[in-house]
N, C-alpha and C positions, 0 to 999 in steps of 0.2 A: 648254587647260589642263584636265587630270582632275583629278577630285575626289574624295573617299569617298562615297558615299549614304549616307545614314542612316539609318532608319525614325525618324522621329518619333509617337508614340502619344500623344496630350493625357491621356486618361486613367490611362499610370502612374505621373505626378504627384498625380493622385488617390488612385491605391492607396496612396502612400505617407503622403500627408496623411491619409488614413484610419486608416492601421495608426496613425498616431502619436494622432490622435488617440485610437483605443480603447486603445492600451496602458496597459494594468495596471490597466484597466478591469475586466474577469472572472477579475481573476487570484486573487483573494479569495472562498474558499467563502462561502459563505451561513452567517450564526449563526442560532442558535437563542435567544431570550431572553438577546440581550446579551452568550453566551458566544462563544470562537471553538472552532472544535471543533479536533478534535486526530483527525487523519490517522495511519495507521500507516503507516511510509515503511521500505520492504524492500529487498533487496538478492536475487536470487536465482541461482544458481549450478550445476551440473551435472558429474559427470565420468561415466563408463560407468556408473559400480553405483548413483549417489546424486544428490539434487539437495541442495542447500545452501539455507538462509532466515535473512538473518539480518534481522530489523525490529526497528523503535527503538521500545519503548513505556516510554517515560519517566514516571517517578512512579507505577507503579502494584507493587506487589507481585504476587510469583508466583502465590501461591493467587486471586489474581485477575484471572491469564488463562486462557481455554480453546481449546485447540486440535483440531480436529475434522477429520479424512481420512474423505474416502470418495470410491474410488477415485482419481481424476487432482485431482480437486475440492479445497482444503484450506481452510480456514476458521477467522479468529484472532480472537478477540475476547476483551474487558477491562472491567475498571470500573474507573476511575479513582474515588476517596471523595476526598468533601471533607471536610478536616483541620477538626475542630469546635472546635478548644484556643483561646480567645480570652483574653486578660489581662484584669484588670481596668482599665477607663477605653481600651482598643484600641478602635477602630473603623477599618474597612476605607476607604479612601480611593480607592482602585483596584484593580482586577479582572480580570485577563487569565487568568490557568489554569482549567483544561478542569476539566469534574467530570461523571460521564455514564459511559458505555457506547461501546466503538468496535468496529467491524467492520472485516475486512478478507477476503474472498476469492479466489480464484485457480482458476485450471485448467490442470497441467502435461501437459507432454504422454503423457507413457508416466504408468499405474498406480501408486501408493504402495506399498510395503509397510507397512501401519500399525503390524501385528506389530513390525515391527524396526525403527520409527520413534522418536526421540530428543530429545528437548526438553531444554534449556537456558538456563535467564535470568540474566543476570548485568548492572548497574550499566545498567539500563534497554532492555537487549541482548537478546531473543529468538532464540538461536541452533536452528535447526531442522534434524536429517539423517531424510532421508525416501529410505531406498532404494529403487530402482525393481525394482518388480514384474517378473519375465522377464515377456516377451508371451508369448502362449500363441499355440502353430503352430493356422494354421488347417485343419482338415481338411476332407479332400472328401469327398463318400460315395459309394458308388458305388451305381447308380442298378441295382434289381432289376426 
């Protein structure tokens, strides 16, 4: 009578009771003083002449974000304010929205043109066109 073999491994019953146990374990950044913090979460895109950016920064107005190129490098950052308008006899009960400063950096592959780069905010949307830099031909010299 044949049979199949089968490799039995004791330990990847372990792996699996491990994953289960740590999932969703580190899945939660770190707060800061009770807040949670607020991530800028991107999308990025590319065709020959340009790359595309669009990130979510929700709740914050235009005049306060700044966007910063230098060379491949791009760099987004924001202040969220906290809304000071309380009623009279209001108190706060519960506290989830961010209030702070966010960052976000990247490094694309080929050069920016920052000159001819393009910003955009619309209903929490950071729409970004960063056209790409021609690469510059490397030259050889000739050796005297």
């Amino acid at each position: 009578m044949a049979g199949n073999i089968t490799r039995y491994d004791p330990l990847s019953m372990m792996d699996t009771d491990l994953d289960d146990w740590f999932k969703g374990f580190f899945l939660r950044p770190i707060s800061l003083q009770g807040q949670p913090s607020l991530q800028i979460k991107m999308d990025v895109s590319e065709n020959d002449k340009a790359y595309k950016v669009r990130a979510e920064i929700p709740g914050v107005k235009k005049e306060d974000i700044a966007v910063n190129i230098d060379e491949k490098q791009v760099a987004i950052s924001a202040e969220v304010k906290e809304e000071k308008e309380k009623k009279d006899g209001e108190k706060v009960v519960h506290k989830e929205r961010y209030y702070g400063n966010v960052f976000r950096s990247f490094t694309l592959p080929q050069d920016v043109d920052e000159k001819a780069a393009q910003a955009h905010y619309e209903d929490g949307v950071l729409e970004l066109t960063l056209p790409k830099r021609p690469a510059s031909k490397a030259k050889q010299l000739t050796i005297s």
